[in-house]
TORKOL-733888 format. One record per residue (C-alpha): residue number from 1; residue in one letter; chain; x, y negated, z. Coordinates in nm, 3 decimals. Last residue first. Layout:
// residues N
{NUM, a, A, {X, Y, Z}} ...
This chain:
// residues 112
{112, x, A, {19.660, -3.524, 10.345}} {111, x, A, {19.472, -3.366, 10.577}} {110, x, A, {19.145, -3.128, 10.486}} {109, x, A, {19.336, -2.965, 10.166}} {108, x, A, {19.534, -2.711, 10.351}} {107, x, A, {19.240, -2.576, 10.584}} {106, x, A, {19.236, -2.536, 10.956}} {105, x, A, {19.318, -2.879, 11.032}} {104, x, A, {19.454, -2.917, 11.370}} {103, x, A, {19.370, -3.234, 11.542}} {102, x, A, {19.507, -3.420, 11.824}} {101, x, A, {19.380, -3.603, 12.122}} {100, x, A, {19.567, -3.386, 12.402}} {99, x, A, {19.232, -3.182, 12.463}} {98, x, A, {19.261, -3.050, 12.118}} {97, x, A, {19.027, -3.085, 11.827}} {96, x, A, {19.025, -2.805, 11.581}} {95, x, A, {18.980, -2.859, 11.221}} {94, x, A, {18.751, -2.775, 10.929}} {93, x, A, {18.754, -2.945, 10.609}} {92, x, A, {18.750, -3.335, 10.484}} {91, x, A, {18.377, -3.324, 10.543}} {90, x, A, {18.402, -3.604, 10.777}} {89, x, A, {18.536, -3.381, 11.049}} {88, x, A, {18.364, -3.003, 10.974}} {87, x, A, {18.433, -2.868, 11.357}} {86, x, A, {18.626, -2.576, 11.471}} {85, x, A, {18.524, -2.406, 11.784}} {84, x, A, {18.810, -2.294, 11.997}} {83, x, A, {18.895, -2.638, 12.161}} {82, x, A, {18.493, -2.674, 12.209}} {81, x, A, {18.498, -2.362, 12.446}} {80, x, A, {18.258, -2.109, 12.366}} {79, x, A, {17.975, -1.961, 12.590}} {78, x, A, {17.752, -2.232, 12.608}} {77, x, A, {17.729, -2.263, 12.266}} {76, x, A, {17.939, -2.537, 12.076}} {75, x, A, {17.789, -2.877, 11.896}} {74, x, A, {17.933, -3.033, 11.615}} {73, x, A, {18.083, -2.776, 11.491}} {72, x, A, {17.942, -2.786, 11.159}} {71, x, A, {17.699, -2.443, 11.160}} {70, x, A, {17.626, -2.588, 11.598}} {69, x, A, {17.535, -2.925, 11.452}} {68, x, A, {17.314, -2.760, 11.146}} {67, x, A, {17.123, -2.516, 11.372}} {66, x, A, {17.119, -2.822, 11.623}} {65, x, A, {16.920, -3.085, 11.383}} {64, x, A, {16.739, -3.378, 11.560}} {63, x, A, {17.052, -3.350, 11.815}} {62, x, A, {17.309, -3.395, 11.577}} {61, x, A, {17.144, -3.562, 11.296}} {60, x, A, {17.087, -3.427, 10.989}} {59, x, A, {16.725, -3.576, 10.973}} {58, x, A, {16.839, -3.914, 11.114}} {57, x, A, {16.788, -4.041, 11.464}} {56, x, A, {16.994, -3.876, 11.702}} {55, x, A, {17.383, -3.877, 11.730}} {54, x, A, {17.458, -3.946, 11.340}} {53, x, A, {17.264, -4.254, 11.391}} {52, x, A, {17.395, -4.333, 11.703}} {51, x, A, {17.721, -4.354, 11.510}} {50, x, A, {17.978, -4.070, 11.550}} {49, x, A, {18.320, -4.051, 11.847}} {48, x, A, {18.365, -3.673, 11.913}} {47, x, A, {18.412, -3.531, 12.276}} {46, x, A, {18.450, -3.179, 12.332}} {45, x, A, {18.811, -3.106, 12.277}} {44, x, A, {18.928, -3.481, 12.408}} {43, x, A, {18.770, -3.384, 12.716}} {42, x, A, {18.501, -3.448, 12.941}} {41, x, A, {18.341, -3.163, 13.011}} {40, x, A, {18.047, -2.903, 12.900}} {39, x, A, {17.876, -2.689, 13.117}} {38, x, A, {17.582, -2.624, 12.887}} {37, x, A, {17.416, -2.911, 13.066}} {36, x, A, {17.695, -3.111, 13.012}} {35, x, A, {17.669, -3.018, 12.610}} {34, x, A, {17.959, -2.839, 12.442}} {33, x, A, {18.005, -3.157, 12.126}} {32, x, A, {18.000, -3.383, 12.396}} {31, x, A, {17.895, -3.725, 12.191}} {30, x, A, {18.070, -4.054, 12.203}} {29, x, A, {17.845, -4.289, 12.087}} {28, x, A, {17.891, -4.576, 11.804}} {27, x, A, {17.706, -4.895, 11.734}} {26, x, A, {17.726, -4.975, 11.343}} {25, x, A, {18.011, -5.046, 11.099}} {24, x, A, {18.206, -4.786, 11.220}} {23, x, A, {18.318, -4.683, 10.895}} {22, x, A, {18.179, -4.414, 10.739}} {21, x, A, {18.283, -4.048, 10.818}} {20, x, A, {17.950, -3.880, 10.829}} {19, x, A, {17.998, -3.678, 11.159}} {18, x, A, {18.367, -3.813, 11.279}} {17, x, A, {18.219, -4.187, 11.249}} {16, x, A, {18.504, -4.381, 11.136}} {15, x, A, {18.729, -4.646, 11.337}} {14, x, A, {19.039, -4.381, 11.389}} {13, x, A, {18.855, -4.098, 11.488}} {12, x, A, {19.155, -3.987, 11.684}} {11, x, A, {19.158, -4.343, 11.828}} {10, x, A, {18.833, -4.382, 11.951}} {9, x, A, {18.911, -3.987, 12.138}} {8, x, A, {19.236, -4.126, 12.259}} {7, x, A, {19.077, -4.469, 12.394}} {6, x, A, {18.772, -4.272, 12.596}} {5, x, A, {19.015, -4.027, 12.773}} {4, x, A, {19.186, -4.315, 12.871}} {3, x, A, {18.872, -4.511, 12.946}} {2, x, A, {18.762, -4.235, 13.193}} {1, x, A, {18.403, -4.163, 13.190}} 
């Protein structure tokens, strides 16, 4: 994967997991939120940075739990685009990621 693409999505998240949001305390993962075997990419979009936790092994986990991933964002069907699909970041609201690194929070609250 390309470490620039790598650096802007650690830095978006900013040293938190963007599932839980706690600290990254523990070994993180970059996860594709539209899965390569959906036909996902690497992109800022459909990259998030979470723990491994968050990734797979706890009950609201991201792949342990896809009905909740895909309700959160956290995962996009094959059919959407993951700049299209908002995601719940840290439960501070709803936001869309964009392939430049950004984030565009979709509620008024969410950024402050």
């Amino acid at each position: 994967m390309d470490k620039h693409l790598v650096r802007i999505v650690q830095e978006r998240a900013n040293g938190y997991c963007e599932v839980c949001g706690r600290g990254a305390g523990e070994s993180m993962a970059l996860h594709h939120r539209k899965l390569k075997s959906r036909g996902g990419k690497d992109s800022a979009a459909n990259l998030i940075s979470i723990h491994h936790g968050c990734h797979n092994m706890k009950t609201e986990s991201v792949h342990l739990n896809p009905e909740w991933a895909e309700q959160n964002g956290y995962m996009t069907p094959s059919w959407q685009e993951p700049h299209e699909q908002p995601i719940n970041l840290c439960n501070a609201g709803f936001a869309l990621l964009l392939d430049d690194g950004s984030i565009k929070y979709l509620e008024e609250k969410a950024h402050e």
